[in-house]
C-alpha positions in Angstrom: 82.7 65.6 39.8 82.0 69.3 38.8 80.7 69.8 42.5 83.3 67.7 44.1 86.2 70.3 42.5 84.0 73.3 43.6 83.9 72.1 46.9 88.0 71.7 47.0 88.4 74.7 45.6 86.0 76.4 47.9 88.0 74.6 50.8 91.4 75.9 49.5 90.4 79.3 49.4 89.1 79.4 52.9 92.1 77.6 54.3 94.1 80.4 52.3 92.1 83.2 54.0 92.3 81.8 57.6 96.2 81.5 57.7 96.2 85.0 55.7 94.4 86.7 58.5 96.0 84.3 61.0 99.7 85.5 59.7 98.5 89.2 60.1 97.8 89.0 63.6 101.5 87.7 63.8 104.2 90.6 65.2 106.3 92.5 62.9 109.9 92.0 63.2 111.5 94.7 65.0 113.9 97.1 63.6 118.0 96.7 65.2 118.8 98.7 68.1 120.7 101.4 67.1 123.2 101.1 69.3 125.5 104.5 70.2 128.7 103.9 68.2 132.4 105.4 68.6 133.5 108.1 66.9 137.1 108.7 66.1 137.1 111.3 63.9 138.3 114.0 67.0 140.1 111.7 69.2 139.1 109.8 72.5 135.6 110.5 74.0 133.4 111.1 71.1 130.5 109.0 70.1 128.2 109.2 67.1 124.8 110.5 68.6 121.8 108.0 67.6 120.0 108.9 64.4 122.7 111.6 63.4 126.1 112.4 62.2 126.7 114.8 65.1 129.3 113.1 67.9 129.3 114.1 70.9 131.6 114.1 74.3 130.9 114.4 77.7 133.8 116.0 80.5 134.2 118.0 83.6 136.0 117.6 86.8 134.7 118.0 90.8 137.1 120.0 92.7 137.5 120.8 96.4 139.7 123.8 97.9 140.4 124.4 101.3 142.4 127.7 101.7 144.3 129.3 104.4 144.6 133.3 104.9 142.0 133.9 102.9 137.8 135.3 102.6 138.0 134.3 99.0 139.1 131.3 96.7 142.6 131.5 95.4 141.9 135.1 94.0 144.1 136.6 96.8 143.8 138.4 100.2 144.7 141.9 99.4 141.4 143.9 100.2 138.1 143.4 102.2 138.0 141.5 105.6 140.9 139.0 104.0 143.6 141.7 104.0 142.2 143.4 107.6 144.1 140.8 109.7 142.1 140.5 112.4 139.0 138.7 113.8 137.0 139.2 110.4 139.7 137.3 108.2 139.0 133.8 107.5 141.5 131.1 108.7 139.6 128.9 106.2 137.8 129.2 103.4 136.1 125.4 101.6 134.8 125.5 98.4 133.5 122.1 96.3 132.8 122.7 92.5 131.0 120.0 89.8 132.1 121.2 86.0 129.8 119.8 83.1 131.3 120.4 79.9 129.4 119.1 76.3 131.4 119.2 73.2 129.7 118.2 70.0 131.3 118.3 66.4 129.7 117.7 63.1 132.0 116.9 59.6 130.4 119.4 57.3 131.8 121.1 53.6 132.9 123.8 55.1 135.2 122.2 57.9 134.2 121.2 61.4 131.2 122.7 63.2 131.8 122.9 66.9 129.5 123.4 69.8 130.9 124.1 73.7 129.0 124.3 76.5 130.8 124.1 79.9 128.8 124.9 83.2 130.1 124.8 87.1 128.2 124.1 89.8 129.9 125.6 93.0 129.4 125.6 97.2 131.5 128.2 98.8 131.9 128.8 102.5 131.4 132.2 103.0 132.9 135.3 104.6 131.6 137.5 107.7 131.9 141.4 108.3 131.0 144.0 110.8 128.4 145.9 110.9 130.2 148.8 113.1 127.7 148.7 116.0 129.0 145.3 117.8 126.9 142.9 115.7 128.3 140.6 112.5 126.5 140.6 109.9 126.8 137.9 106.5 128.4 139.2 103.6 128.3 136.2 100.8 131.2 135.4 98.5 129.9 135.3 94.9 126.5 137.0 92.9 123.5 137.1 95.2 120.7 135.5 96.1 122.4 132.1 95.5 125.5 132.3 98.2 124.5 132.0 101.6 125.5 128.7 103.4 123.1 126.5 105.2 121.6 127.0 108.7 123.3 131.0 108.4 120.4 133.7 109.6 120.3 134.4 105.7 120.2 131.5 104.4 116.6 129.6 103.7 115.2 130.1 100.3 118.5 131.3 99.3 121.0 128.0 100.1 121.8 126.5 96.5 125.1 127.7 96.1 125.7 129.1 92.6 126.0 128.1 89.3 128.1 129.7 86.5 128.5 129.6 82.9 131.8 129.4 81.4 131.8 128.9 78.2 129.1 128.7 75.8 130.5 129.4 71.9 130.0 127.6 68.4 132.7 127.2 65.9 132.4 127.5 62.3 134.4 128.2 59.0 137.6 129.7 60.7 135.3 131.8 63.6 134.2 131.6 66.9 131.0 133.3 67.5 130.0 133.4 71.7 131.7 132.7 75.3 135.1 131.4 74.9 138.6 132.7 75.7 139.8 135.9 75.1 141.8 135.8 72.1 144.3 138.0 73.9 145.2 135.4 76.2 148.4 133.1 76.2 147.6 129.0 75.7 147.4 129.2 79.8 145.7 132.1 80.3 146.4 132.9 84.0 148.3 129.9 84.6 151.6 129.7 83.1 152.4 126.6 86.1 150.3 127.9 89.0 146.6 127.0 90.5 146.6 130.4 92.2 143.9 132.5 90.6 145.2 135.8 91.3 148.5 136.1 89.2 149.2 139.5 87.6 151.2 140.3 84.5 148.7 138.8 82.1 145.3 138.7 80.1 143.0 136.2 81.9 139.2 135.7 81.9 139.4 132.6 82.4 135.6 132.0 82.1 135.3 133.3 78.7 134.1 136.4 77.4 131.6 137.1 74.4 133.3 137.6 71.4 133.3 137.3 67.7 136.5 135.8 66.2 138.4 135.0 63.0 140.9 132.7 63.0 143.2 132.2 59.5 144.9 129.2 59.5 148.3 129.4 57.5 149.9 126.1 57.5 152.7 124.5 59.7 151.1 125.6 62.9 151.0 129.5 61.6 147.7 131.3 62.3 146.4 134.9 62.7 142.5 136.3 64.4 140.8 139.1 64.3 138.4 139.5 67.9 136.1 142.1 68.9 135.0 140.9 72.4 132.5 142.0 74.9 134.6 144.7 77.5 132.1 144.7 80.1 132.6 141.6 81.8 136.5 141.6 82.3 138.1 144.0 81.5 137.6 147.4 82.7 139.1 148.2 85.3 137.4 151.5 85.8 137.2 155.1 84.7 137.5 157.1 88.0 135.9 160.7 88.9 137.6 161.7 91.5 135.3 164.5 91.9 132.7 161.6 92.8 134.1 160.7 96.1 136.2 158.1 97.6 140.1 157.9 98.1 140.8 157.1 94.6 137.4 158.7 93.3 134.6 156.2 92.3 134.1 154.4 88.7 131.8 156.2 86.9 130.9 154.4 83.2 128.0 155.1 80.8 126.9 152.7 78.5 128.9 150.6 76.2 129.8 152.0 72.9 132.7 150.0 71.3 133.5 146.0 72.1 137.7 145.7 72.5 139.4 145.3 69.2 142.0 142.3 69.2 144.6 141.2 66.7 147.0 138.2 67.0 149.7 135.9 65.7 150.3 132.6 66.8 153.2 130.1 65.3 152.5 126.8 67.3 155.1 123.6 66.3 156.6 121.1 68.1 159.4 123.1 69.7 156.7 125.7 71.3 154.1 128.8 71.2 154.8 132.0 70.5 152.2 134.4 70.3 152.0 138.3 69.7 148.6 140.1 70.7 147.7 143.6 70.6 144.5 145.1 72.2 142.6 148.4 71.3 140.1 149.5 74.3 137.6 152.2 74.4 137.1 154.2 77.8 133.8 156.0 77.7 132.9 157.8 80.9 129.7 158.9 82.1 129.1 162.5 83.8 131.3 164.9 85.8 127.8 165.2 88.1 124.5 163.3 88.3 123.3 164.7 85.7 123.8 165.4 81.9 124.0 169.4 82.2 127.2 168.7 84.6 128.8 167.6 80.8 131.2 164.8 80.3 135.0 163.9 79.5 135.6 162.9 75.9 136.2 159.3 74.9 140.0 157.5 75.3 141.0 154.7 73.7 143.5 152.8 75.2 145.6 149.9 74.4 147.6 146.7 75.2 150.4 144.5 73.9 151.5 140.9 75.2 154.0 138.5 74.1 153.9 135.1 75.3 156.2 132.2 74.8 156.4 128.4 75.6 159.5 126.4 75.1 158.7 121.9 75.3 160.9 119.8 76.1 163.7 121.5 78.4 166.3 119.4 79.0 165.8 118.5 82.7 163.4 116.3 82.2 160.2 114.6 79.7 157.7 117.0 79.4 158.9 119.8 81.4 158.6 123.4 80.0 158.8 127.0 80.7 155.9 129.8 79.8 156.7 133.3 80.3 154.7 136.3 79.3 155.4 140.1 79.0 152.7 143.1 78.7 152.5 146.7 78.3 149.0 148.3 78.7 148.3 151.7 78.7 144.4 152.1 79.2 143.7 149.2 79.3 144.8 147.9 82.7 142.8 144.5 82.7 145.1 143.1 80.0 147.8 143.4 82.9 145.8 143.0 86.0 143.3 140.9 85.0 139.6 140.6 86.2 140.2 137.4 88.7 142.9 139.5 90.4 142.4 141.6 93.4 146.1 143.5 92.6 143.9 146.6 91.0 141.9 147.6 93.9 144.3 146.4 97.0 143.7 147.6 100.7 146.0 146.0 102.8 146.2 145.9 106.6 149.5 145.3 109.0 151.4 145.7 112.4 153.5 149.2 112.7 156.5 150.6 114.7 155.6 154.1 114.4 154.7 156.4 117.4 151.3 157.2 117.6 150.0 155.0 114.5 147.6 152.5 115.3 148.3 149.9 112.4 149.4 150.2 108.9 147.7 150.4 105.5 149.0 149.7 101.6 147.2 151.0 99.1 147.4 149.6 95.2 144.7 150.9 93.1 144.8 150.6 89.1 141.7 152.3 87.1 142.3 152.7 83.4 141.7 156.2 83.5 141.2 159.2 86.0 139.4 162.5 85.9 137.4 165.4 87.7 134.6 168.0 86.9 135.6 169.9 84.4 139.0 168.1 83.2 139.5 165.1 80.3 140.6 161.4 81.3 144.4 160.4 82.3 145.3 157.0 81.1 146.9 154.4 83.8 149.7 153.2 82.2 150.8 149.5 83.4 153.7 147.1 82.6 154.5 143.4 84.0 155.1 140.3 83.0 154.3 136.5 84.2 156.2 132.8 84.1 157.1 129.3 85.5 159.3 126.5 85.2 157.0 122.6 85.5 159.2 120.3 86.1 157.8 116.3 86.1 159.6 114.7 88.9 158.2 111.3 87.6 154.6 109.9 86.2 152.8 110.6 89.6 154.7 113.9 90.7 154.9 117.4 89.4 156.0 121.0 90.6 156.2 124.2 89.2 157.7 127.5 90.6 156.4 130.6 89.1 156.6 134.6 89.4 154.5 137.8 88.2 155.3 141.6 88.4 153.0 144.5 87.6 154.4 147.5 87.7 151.5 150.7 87.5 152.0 154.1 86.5 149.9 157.8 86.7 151.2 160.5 84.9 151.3 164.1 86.6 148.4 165.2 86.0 146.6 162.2 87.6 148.7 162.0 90.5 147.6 166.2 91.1 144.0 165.1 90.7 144.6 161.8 93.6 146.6 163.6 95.9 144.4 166.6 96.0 141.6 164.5 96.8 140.0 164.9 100.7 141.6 161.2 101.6 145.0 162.3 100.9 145.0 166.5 101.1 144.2 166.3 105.2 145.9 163.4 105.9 149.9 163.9 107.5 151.1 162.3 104.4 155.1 162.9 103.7 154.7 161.6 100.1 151.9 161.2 97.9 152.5 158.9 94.9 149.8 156.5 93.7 152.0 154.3 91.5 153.0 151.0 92.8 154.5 147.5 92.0 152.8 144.3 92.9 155.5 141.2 92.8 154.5 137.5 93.6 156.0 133.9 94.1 154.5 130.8 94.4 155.2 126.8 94.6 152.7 123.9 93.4 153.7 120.5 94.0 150.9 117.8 92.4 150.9 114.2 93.0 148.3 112.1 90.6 148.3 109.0 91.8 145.9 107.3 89.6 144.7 108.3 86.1 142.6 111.6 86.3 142.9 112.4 90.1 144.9 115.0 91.5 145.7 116.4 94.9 148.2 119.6 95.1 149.5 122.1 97.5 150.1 125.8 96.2 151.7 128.4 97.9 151.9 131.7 97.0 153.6 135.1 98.7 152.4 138.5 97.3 154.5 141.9 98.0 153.4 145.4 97.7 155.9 148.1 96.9 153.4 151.3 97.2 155.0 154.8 97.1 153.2 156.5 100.1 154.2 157.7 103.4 153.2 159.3 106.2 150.1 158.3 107.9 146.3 158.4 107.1 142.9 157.9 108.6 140.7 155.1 106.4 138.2 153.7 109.2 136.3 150.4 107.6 133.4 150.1 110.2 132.7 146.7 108.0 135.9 144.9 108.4 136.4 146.3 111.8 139.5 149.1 111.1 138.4 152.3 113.2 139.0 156.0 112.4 142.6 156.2 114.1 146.0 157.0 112.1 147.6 154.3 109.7 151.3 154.2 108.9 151.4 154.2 104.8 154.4 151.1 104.5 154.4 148.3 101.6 152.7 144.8 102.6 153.2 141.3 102.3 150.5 138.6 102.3 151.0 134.5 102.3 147.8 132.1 100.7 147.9 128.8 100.8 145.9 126.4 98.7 145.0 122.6 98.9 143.2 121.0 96.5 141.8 117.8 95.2 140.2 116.9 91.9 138.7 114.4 89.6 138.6 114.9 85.7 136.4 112.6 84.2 
């Protein structure tokens, strides 16, 4: 009996250990998917990002331009081969664009912090010039090597297009440390109701600058910043040494010293915007001569105020409103004319009645200061101002109609330094006067007729009110102009753009 429950036991034990080892070899039950869940802490788009409290959202847009009149995309035609008017001036120019944008957001005890990244991909056709000896050679729109369009002569290696980086910036505790907007700029930055680039009478840089920002909230939509930003990028417009050569002598910068200072106040409520900005903007020229014995002009700071307005809600119609903008800069030109803009450097080409003048020429050029050997700088002082009316027809139609004036300004001393120069002394000029007004006019009409896709037709007219005349001799072997005489007479140019885009 003792052996017989020894045995049993013995039995039991073994049966124990087989299912034992036979329930280890079983699987382990698998942990849930995590599965990527909504977040609606900062409105629609935003999920949680697996395995942490960061959400994220994804955005962009792809874009396709076809303009008319034009060498460049939507930035004007009032220099290079697009303001010669002749053989080497586009009829067309096609440009298709991807934008990526990421935007991630994590709740922490100090508020929000906030990460954007936004990235374009872009395919431009491109522009041709002459050479001067009969032949045409490729002159790429946008930053080499990654511009030349496939099957061209210069193409190969180079055929990708290019890729840019618009903003790139974290947020944190009331600042914004990296590649954002200028804090100078109005809500719309160069686009008060227009898809035309090229609008003066306003801060831009559209594509963000580097800066480092504070931004004090102060309750019912009140808030004040504090910017330095990067000036290198957008907005100098030059310090010219006339000695250096060139019609209106040659920008001639050293090094950067000082980042532009910025100060705003914004009141944002239902009714509107209205924002106040001032700029402070340090011009710091290199040498009279190519070297540092030849000595230097001192330092100038310049400066630039802007007040912008929007007003919802105007009675003729749901969601229409009116932005307008006024600026003084004295300086500080790119505050006025900004960087996307062709309206500080213009060369413009047309037909002429005058006996004995081949063509005509308008000339617009806006530095933020002027000097020679041996003299200090002269600020370029500029006014203007910028604004449309966008008026929803119904839910699938739009249009806006929309204005700019720039007015720029040389004080005596730099328009004896200009009109002495070589360009101007030998030419049969009646009137020498480098100030001139730029005013423009456009028209978009939009038709979205789905959710998120877009087509639109903008037009826009540019004048030239330059104070020259007489006639002058500027041959441009690359675009074609030869050494003959040009009547000096204000201009007129006409762009057209068509466009269609996707946000997603």
């Amino acid at each position: 009996m003792k052996m017989m429950k020894s045995l049993l036991l013995g039995a039991a034990a073994g049966l124990i250990a087989v299912s034992a080892a036979r329930a280890a070899d079983l699987p382990v039950k698998a942990k849930a998917v995590e599965y990527v869940k909504v977040c609606s802490l900062y409105g629609a788009g935003f999920y949680y990002i697996p395995g942490a409290d960061t959400c994220i959202k994804l955005g962009g847009y792809l874009r396709v331009d076809v303009l008319a009149n034009t060498n460049s995309d939507n930035t004007g035609n009032t220099s290079g081969a697009g303001a010669a008017r002749n053989r080497f001036t586009n009829g067309y120019t096609w440009r298709s664009r991807e934008d990526l944008n990421i935007d991630t957001r994590t709740a922490t005890e100090y508020g929000v912090l906030r990460t954007f990244f936004d990235a374009t991909f872009t395919w431009t056709t491109d522009t041709y010039a002459g050479n001067g000896t009969g032949a045409t050679v490729y002159s790429p729109i946008g930053p080499s090597p990654f511009s030349s369009a496939p099957n061209n002569a210069n193409a190969g290696a180079n055929a990708f297009g290019t890729v840019g980086v618009y903003y790139a910036f974290m947020q944190f505790a009331g600042f914004t440390i990296g590649k954002a907007i200028s804090e100078f700029s109005a809500p719309w930055t160069n686009y008060p109701g227009n898809s035309f680039d090229g609008l003066v009478g306003g801060g831009g840089a559209v594509t963000g600058t580097n800066q480092f920002t504070y931004t004090a909230q102060f309750g019912n939509g009140v808030s004040a910043a504090i910017s330095a930003q990067d000036q290198t990028a957008y907005t100098q417009a030059g310090v010219n040494n006339i000695s250096a050569g060139g019609a209106f002598g040659t920008s001639d910068y050293a090094g950067t010293i000082a980042p532009d200072l910025i100060g705003t106040i914004t009141v944002n409520q239902a009714w509107g915007l209205f924002k106040a900005s001032v700029a402070a903007h340090d011009n710091h020229a290199a040498y009279y001569g190519p070297t540092e014995v030849t000595g230097h002009p001192d330092d100038k700071w310049g400066w630039a105020g802007q007040l912008a307005l929007s007003v919802n809600n105007v009675p003729t119609g749901p969601g229409d409103s009116i932005n307008v903008s006024a600026v003084y800069t004295k300086g500080a030109t790119r505050f006025n004319i900004q960087q996307d803009s062709q309206a500080a450097a213009m060369t413009i080409y047309g037909g002429t009645s005058l006996p004995g003048a081949y063509q005509s020429v308008g000339f617009g050029f806006a530095p933020d200061t002027v000097f020679a050997a041996g003299t200090q700088q002269q600020l370029t002082q500029t006014w203007g101002g910028r604004g449309a009316f966008n008026h929803n027809w119904d839910p699938n139609w739009s249009t806006s109609i929309y204005g700019a004036y720039a007015a720029v300004r040389y004080n005596s001393t730099a328009k004896g330094l200009i009109c002495a120069n070589a360009t101007f002394a030998v030419a049969t000029v009646i009137t020498c006067n480098p100030d001139y007004n730029v005013a423009q006019a456009g028209i978009v009409t939009r038709w979205t007729p789905v959710k998120n896709l877009t087509f639109l037709a903008d037009l826009t007219y540019t004048h030239l009110d330059q104070n020259f005349s007489g006639t002058v001799s500027v041959p441009s072997a690359t675009i074609g102009k030869p050494a003959a005489a040009y009547e000096l007479k204000d201009q007129n140019t006409l762009l057209l753009l068509l466009r269609a885009q996707r946000n997603w």
